[in-house]
N, C-alpha and C positions, 0 to 999 in steps of 0.2 A: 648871680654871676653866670654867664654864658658864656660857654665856648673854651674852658681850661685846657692850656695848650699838653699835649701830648710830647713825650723825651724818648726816647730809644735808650734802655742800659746799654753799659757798654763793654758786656764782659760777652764774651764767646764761649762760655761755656754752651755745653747742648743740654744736662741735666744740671737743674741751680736747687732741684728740690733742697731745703735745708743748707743751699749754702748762702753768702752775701755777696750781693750782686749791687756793684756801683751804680748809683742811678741821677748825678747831680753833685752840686757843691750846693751847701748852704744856701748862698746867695739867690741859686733861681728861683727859691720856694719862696712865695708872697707872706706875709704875715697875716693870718685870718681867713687866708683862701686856700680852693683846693686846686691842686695840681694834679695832671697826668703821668704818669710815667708807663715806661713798658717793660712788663718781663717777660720774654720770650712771645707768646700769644696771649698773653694775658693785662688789664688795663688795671692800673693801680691806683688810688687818689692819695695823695698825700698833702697832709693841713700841716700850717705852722702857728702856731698856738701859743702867744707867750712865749717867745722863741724857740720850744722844744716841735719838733716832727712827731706828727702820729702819720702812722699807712694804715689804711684800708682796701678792700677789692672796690674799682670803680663804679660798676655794674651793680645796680641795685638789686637785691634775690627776687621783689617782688617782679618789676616789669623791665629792669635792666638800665633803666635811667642813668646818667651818670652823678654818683654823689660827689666828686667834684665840686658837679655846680651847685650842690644845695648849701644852705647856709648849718653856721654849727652852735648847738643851744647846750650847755651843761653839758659841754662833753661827748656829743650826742651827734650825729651828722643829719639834718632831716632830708630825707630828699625830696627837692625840687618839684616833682611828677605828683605825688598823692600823700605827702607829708608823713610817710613812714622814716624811722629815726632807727639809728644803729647805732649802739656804743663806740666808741673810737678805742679803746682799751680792751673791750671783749672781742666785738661785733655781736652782740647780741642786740635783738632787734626790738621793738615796740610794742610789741603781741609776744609778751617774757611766754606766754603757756603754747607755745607754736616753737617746739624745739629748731624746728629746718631754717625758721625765720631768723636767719641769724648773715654775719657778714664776714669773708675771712679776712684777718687782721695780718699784718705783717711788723716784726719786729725792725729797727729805726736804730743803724748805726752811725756814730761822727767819727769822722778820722780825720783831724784839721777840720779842715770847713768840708772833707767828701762826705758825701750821702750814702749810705747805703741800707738795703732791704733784706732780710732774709725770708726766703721763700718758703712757706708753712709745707710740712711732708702732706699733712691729710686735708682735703678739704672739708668743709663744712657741709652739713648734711643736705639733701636736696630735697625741692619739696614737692608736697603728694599733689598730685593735677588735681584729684577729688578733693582738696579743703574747702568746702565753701568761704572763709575769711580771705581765702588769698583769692579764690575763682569768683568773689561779688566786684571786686575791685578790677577783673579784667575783664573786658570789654568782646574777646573770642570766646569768654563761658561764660557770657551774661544769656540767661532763657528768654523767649520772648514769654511776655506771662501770657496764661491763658485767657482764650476768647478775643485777641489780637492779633491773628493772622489772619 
């Protein structure tokens, strides 16, 4: 899927840390796709699964892909870009021994058929520019091997 269209919340708070923040009714979320929404500077994907919402952050940890467009296996979001996968209920990621490799999740309210997100206080751990697993798979810290320049 290409191109998951993007929502603006529509709360005016300035600080939402930990609070819920309307973001839709029911109705706009696809069933089996992933949607955009926005909170505040930040890009959220949210799947409808069996008619229940899961959110996740849209931006993948590894190269920032949007999971939106990737498809979803066991619960699981893979993304699109290099087939790395993140739980929809943890966000924990693919490479379980790679603490940082993880996705932030957001909690998924109904009220009638309104939407809503609450925004996690702490984000998920960042990851180290030195790992080799995450720096073979990008293309800015890939080495030229030796004897090839």
């Amino acid at each position: 899927m290409a191109g998951a269209r993007v929502r603006s919340s529509t709360s005016s708070s300035t600080s939402r840390l930990g609070s819920w923040v309307h973001v839709g009714k029911v109705g706009d979320f696809r069933e089996g796709r992933g949607s955009v929404v926005r909170l505040d500077d930040k890009k959220v994907a949210v799947f409808k699964l069996g008619g229940r919402l899961q959110a996740i952050q849209d931006a993948c940890p590894h190269m920032g892909a949007s999971l939106a467009d990737g498809r979803v296996e066991n619960g699981r979001v893979v993304c699109h870009w290099h087939g790395w996968s993140f739980d929809l209920e943890s966000g924990q990621g693919s490479l379980t021994s790679k603490n940082w490799l993880c996705a932030r999740t957001y909690e998924v309210k109904l009220e009638g058929r309104d939407v809503y997100l609450r925004c996690p206080a702490e984000p998920p751990p960042r990851r180290p520019e030195d790992d080799e697993e995450w720096t073979a798979w990008d293309p800015k810290f890939l080495k030229t091997p030796k004897g090839t320049d």
